[in-house]
DOLORO-677446 format. One line per field, with one value per residue: residue number from 1; residue in three letters; y, x, z of N, C-alpha, C in turn. Coordinates in nm, 2 decimals. Layout:
REM DOLORO-677446
n = NUM	...
res = ala	...
nyy = Y	...
nxx = X	...
nzz = Z	...
cayy = Y	...
caxx = X	...
cazz = Z	...
cyy = Y	...
cxx = X	...
czz = Z	...
REM end
This chain:
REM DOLORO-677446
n = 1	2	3	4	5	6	7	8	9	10	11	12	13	14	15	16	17	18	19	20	21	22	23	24	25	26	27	28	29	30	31	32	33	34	35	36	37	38	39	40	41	42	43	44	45	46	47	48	49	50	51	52	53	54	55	56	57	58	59	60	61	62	63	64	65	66	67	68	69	70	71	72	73	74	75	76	77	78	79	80	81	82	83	84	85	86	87	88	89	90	91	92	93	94	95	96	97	98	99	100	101	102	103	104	105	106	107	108	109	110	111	112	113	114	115	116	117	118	119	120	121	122	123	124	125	126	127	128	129	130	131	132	133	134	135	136	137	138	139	140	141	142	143	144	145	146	147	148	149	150	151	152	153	154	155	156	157	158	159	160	161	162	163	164	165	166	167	168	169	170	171	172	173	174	175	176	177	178	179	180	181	182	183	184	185	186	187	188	189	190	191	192	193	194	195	196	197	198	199	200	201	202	203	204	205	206	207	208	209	210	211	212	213	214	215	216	217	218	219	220	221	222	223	224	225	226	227	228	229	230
res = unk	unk	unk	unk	unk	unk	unk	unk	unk	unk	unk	unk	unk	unk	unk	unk	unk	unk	unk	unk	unk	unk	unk	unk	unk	unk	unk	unk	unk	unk	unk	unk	unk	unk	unk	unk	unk	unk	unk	unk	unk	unk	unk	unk	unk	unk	unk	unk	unk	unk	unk	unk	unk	unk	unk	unk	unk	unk	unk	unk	unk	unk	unk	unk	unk	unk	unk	unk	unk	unk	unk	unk	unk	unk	unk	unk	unk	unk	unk	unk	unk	unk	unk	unk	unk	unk	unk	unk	unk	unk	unk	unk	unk	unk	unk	unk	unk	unk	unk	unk	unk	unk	unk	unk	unk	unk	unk	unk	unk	unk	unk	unk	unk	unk	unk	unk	unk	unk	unk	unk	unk	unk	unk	unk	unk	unk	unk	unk	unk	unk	unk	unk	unk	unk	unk	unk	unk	unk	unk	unk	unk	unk	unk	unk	unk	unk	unk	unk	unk	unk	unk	unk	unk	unk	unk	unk	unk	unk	unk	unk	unk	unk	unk	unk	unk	unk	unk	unk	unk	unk	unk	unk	unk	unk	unk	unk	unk	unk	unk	unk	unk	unk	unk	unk	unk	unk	unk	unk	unk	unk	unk	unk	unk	unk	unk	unk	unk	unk	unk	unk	unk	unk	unk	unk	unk	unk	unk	unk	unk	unk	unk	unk	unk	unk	unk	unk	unk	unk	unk	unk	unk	unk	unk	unk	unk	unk	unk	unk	unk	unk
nyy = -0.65	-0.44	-0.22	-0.29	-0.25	0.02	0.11	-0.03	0.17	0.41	0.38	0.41	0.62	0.79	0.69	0.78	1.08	1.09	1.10	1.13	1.43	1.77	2.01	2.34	2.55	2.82	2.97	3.21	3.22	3.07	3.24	3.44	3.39	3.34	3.53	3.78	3.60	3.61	3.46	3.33	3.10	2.84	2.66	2.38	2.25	1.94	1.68	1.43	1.17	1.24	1.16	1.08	1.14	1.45	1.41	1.34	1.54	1.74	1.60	1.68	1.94	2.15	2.21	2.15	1.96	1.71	1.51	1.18	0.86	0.74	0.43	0.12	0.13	0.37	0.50	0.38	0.45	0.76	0.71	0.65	0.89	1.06	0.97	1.09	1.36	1.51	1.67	1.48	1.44	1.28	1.12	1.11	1.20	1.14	0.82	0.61	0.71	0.73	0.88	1.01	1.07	1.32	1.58	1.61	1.62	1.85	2.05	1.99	2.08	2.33	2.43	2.40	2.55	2.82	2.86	2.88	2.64	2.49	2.34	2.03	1.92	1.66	1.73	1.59	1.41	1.09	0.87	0.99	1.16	1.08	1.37	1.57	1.85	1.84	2.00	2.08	2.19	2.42	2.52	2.57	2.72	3.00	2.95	3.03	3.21	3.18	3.16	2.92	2.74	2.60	2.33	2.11	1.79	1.67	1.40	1.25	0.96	0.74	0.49	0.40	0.29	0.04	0.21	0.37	0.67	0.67	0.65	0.79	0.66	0.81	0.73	0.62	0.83	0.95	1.31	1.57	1.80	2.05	2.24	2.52	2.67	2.96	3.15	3.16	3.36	3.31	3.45	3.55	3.56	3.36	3.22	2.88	2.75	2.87	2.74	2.50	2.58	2.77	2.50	2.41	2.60	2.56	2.33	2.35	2.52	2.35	2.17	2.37	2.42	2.20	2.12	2.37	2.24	2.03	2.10	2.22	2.03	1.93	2.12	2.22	1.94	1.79	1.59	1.41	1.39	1.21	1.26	1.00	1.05	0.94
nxx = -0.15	-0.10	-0.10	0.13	0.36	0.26	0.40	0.68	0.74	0.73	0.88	1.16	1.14	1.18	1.42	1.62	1.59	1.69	1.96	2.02	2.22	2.09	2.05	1.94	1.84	1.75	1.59	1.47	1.30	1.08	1.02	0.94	0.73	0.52	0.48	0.40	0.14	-0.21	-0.29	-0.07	0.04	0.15	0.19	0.39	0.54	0.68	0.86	0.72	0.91	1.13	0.97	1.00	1.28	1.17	0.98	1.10	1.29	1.09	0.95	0.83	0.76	0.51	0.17	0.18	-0.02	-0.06	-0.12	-0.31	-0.36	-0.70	-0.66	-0.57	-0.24	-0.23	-0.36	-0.19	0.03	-0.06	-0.11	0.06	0.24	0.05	0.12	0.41	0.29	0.19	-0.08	-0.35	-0.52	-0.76	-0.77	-0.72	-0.60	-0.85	-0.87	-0.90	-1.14	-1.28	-1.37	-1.20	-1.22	-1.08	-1.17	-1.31	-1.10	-0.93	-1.10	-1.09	-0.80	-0.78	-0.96	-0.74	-0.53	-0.66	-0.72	-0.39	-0.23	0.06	0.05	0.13	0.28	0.28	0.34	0.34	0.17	-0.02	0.02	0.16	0.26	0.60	0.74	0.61	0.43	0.09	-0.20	-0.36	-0.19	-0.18	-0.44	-0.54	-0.38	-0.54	-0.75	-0.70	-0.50	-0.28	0.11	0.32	0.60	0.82	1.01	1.34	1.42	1.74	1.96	2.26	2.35	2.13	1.82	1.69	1.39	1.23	1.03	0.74	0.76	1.07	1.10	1.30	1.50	1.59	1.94	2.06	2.29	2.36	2.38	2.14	1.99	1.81	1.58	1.45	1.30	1.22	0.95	0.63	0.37	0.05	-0.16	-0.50	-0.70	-0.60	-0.68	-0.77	-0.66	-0.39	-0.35	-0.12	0.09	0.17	0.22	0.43	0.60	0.64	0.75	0.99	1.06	1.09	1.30	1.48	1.56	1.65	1.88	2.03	2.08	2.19	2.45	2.51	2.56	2.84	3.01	3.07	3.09	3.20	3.04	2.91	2.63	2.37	2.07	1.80	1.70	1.57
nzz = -0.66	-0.77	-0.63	-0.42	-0.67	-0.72	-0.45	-0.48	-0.67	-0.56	-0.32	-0.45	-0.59	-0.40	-0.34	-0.55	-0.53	-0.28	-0.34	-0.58	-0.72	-0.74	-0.95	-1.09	-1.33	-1.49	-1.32	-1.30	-1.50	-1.44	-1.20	-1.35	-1.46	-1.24	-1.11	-1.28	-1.37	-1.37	-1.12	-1.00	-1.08	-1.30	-1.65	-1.59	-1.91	-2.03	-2.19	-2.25	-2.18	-1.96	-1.79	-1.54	-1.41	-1.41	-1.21	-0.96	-0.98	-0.90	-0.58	-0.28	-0.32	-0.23	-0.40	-0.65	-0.94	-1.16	-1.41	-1.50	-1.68	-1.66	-1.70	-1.56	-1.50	-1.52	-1.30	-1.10	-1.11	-1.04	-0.76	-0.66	-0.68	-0.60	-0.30	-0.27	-0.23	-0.47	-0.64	-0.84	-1.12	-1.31	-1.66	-2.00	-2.32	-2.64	-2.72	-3.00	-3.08	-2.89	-2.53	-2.32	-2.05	-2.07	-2.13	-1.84	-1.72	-1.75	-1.66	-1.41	-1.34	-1.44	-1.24	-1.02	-1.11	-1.10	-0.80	-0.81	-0.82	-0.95	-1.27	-1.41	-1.72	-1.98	-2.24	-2.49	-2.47	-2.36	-2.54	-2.71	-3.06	-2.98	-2.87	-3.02	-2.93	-2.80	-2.81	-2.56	-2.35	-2.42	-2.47	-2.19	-2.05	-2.25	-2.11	-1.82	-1.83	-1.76	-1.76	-1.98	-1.91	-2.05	-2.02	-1.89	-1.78	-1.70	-1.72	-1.62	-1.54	-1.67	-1.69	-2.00	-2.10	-2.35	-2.46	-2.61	-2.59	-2.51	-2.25	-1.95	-1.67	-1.40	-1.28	-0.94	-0.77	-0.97	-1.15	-1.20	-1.38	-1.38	-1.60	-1.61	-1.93	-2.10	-2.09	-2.17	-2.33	-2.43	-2.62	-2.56	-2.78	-2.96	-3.27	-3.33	-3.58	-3.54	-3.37	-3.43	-3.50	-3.22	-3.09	-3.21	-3.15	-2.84	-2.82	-2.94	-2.75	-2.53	-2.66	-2.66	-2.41	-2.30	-2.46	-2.37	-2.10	-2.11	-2.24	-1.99	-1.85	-1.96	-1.97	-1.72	-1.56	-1.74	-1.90	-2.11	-2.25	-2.46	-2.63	-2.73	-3.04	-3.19
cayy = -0.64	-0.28	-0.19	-0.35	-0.21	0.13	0.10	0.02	0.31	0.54	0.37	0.42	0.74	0.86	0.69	0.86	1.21	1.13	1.01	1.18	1.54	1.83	2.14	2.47	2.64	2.96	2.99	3.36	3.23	3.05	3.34	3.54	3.32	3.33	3.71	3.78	3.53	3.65	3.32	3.33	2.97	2.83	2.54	2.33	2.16	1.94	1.56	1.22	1.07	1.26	1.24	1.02	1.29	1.62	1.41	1.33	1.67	1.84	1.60	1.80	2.10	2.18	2.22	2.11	1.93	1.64	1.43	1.02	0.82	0.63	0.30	0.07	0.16	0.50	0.43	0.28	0.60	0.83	0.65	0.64	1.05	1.11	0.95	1.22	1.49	1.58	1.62	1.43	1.44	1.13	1.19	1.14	1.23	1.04	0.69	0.51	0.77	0.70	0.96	0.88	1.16	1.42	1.67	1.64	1.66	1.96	2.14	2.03	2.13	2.47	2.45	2.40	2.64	2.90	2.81	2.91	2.54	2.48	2.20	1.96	1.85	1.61	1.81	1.50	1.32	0.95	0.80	1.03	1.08	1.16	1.50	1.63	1.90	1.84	2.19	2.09	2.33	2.60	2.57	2.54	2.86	3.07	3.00	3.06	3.28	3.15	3.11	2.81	2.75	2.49	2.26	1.99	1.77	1.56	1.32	1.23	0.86	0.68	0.37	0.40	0.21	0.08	0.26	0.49	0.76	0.63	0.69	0.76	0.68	0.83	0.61	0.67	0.92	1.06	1.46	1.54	1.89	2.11	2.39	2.59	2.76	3.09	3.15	3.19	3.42	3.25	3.49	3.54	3.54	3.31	3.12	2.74	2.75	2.90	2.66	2.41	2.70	2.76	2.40	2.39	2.71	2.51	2.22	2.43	2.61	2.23	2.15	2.44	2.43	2.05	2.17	2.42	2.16	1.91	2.22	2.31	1.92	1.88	2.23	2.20	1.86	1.68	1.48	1.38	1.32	1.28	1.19	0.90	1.16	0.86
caxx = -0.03	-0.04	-0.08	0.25	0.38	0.30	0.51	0.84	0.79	0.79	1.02	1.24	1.18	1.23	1.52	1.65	1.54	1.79	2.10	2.09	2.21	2.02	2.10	1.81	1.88	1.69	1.48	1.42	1.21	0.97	0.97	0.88	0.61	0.45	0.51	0.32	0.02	-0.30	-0.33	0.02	0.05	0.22	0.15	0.51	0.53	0.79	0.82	0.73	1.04	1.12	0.89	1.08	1.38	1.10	0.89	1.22	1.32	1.01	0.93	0.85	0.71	0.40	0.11	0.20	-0.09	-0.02	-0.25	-0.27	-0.49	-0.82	-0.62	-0.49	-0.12	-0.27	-0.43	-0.11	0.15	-0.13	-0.15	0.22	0.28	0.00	0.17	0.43	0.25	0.15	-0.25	-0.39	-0.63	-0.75	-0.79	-0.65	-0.71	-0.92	-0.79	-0.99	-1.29	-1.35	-1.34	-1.05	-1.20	-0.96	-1.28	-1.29	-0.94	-0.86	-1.20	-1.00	-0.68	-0.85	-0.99	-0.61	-0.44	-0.74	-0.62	-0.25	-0.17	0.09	0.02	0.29	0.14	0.39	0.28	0.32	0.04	0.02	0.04	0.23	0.35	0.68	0.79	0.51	0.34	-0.05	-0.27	-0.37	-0.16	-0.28	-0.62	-0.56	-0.33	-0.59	-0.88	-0.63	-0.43	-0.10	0.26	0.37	0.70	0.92	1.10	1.37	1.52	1.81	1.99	2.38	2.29	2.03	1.79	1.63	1.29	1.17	0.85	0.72	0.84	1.19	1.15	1.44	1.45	1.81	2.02	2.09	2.41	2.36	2.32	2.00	1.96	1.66	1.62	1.34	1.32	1.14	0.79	0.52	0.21	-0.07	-0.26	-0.64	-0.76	-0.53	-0.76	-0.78	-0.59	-0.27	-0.26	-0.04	0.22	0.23	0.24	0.60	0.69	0.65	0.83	1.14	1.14	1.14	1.43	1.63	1.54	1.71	2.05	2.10	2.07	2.34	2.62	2.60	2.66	2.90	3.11	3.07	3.15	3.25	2.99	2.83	2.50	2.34	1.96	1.76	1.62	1.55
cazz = -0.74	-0.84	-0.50	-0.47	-0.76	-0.66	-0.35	-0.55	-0.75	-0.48	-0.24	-0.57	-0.66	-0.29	-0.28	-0.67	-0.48	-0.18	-0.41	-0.68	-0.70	-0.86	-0.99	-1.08	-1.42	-1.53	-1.18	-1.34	-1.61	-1.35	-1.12	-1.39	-1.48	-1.13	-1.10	-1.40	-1.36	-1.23	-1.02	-0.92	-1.10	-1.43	-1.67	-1.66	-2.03	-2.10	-2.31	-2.18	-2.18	-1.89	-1.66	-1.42	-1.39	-1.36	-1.10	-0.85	-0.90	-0.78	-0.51	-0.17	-0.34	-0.25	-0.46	-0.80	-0.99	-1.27	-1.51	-1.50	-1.75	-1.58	-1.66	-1.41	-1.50	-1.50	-1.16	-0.99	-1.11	-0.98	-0.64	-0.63	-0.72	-0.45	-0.20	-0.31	-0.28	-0.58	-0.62	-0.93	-1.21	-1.41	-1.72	-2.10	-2.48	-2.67	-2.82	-3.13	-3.10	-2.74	-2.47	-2.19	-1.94	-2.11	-2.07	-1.68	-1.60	-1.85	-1.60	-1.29	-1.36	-1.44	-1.08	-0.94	-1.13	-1.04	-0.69	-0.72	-0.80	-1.07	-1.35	-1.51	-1.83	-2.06	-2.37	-2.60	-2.42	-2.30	-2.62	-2.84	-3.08	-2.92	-2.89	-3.08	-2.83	-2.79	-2.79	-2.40	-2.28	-2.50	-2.39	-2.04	-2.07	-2.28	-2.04	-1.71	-1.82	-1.68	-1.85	-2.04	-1.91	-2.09	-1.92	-1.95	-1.66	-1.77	-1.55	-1.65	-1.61	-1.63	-1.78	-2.12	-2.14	-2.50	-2.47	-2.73	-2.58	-2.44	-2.12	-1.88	-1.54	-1.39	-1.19	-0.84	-0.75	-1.11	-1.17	-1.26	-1.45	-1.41	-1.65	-1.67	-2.03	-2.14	-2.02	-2.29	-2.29	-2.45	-2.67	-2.60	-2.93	-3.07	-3.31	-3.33	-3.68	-3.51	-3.30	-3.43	-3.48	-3.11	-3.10	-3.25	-3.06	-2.70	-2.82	-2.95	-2.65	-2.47	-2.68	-2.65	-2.24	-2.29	-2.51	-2.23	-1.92	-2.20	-2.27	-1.89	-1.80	-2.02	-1.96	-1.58	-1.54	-1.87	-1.90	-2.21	-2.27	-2.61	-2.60	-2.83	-3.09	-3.32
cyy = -0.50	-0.21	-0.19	-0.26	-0.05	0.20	0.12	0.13	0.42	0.53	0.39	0.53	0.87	0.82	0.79	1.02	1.20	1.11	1.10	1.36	1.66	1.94	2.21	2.54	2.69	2.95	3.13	3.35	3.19	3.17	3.43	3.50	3.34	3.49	3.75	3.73	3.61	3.56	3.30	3.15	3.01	2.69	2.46	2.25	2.11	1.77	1.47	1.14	1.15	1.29	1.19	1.12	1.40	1.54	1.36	1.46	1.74	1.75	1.69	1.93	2.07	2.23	2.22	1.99	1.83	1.54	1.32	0.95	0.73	0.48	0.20	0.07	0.30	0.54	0.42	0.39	0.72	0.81	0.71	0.88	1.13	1.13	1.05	1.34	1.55	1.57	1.62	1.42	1.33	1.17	1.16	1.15	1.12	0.93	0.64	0.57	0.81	0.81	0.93	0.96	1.33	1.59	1.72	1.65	1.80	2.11	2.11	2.11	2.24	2.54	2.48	2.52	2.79	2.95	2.84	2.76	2.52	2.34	2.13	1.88	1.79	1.63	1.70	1.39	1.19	0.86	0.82	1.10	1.19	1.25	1.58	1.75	1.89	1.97	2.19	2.20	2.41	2.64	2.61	2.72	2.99	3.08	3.02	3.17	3.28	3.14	2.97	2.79	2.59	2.46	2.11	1.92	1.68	1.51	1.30	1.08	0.80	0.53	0.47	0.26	0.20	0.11	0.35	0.61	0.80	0.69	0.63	0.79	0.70	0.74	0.69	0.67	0.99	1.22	1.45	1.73	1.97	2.25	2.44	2.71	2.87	3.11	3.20	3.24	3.35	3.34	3.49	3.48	3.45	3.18	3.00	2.73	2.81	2.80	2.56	2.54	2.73	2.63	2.34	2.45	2.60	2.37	2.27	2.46	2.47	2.15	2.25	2.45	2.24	2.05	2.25	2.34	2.06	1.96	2.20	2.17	1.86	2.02	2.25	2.05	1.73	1.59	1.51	1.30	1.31	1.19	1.15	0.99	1.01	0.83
cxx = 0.00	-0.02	0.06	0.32	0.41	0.38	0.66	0.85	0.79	0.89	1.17	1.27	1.23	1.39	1.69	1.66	1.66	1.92	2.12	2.12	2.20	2.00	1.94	1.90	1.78	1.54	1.45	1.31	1.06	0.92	0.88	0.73	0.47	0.40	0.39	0.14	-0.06	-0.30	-0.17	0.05	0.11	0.17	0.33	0.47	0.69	0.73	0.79	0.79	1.11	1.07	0.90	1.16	1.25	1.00	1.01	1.28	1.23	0.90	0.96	0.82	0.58	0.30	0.15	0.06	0.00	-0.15	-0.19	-0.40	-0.57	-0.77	-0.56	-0.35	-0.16	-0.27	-0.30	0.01	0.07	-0.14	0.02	0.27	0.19	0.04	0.30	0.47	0.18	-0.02	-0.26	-0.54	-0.63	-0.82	-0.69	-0.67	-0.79	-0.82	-0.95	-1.18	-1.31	-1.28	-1.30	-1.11	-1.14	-1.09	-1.26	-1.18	-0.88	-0.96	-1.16	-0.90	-0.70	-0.89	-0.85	-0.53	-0.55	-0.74	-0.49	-0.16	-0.05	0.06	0.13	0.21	0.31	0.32	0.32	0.27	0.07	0.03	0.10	0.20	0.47	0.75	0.74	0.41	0.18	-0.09	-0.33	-0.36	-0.21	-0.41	-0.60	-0.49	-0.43	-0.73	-0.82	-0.61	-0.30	-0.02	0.26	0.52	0.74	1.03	1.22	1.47	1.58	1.88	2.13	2.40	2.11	1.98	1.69	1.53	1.26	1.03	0.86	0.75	0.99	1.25	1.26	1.44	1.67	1.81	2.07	2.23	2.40	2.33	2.22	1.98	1.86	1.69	1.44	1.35	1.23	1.05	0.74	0.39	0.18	-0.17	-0.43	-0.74	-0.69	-0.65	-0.69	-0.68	-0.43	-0.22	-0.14	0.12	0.24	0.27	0.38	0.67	0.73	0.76	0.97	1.19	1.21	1.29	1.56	1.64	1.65	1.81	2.09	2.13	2.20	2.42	2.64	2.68	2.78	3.00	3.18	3.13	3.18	3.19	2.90	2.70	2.41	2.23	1.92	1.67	1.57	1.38
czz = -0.78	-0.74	-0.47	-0.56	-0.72	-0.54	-0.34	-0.59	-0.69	-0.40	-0.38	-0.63	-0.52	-0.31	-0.40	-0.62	-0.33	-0.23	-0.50	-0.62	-0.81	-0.85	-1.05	-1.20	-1.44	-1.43	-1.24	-1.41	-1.52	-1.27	-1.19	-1.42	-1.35	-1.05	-1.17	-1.41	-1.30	-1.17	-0.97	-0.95	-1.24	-1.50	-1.72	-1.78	-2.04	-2.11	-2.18	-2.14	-2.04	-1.76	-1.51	-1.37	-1.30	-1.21	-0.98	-0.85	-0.82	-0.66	-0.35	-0.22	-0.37	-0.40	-0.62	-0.85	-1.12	-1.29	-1.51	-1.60	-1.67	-1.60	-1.57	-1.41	-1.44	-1.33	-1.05	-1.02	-1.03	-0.84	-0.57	-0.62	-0.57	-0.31	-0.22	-0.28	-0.38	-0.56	-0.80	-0.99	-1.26	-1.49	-1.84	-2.24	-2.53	-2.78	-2.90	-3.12	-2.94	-2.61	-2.35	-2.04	-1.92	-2.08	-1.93	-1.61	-1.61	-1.71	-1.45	-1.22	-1.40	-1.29	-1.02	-1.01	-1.11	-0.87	-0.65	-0.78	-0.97	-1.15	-1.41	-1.63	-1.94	-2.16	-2.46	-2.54	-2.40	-2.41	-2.73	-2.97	-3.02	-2.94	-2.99	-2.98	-2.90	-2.78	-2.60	-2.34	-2.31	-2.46	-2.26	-1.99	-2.11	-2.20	-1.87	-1.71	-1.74	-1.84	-1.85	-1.97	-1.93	-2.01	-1.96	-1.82	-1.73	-1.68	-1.66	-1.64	-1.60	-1.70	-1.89	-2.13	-2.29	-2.49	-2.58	-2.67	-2.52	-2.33	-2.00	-1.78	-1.47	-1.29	-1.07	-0.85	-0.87	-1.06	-1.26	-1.31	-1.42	-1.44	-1.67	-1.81	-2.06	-2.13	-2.17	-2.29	-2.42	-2.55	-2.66	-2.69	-3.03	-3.11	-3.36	-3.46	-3.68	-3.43	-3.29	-3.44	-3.34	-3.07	-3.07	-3.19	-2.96	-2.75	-2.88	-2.83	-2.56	-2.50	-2.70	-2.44	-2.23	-2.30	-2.46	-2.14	-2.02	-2.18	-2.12	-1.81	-1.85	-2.00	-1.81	-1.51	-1.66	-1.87	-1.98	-2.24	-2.38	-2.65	-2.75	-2.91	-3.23	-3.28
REM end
């Protein structure tokens, strides 16, 4: 069944990836990110609720890295992203004490971006809460040493899942948005007690990388889009 399963969701997201069409805003900020890096890598951060949109846009680009939880949902998006392209980690925070793996993916995904590979991390983790960034990144950045770069793909239509983090899967022929927002060095020394202040940074930057990719669909072709912030 999930086998199955996994099959729709790729014949589905190929077919979202040949229909829809999709625009590149602030390619400067990534470059710079990649420039900059000693590994010549970046860690993309952007929400949950997107992660239909950001994975149809960067199908066919090599080496990109993303994180799936060890569950059999988990399992069956992971299988599906593989087939892809993408190479996958399993792996997610800890729920009700209990450790999901989040350890061994965080020391993979270290290996890949040591490598050159870039990471996609939905910085408000697989359970939320939504649009709250996790410290993930931060770590993964301060023992790398790559850029943060915030990200926000928005699609002009799409569906609205009721999941906790209202995720939106765009509709084929839609415009699909991709902004890359401001790169972020990482601090060395930034101690554990700052972190929630970078925290808030990365998720600002995610929502001003968002209300740019809105204005330009809506100045460019009059089309209003005005996301579920409830």
């Amino acid at each position: 069944m999930y086998h199955f399963v996994s099959f729709c969701i790729y014949f589905l997201l190929r077919f979202l990836r040949l229909t829809c069409r999709i625009e590149t805003l602030g390619v400067e900020n990534r470059q710079w990110a990649l420039e900059h890096s000693p590994l010549n890598s970046y860690i993309l951060a952007f929400w949950h609720e997107y992660l239909g949109s950001t994975i149809t846009a960067h199908i066919g680009q090599k080496s990109i890295s993303a994180m799936a939880s060890r569950s059999q949902s988990g399992r069956m998006i992971g299988r599906t992203l593989t087939w892809l392209g993408f190479m996958i980690v399993y792996g997610s925070q800890k729920r009700n004490g209990k450790e999901k793996g989040g350890k061994e993916a965080k020391e993979e995904l270290v290996r890949h971006l040591n490598s050159g590979h870039i990471a996609c991390l939905t910085v408000d983790g697989s359970i939320g809460p939504r649009r709250f960034c996790k410290p993930g990144a931060l770590k993964l950045a301060i023992e790398t040493g790559t850029y943060i770069v915030p990200c926000a793909t928005v699609a002009s239509r799409y569906w609205q899942l009721n999941t906790w983090d209202k995720l939106q899967i765009p509709k084929p022929f839609s415009r699909i948005i991709l902004n890359f927002g401001q790169s972020l060095e990482v601090p060395k020394n930034l101690r554990e007690s700052e972190f929630l202040e970078f925290q808030l940074l990365i998720g600002e930057k995610i929502n001003e990388a968002e209300k740019k990719a809105l204005i330009y669909l809506d100045q460019k072709y009059n089309i209003q889009v005005s996301p579920d912030l409830t």
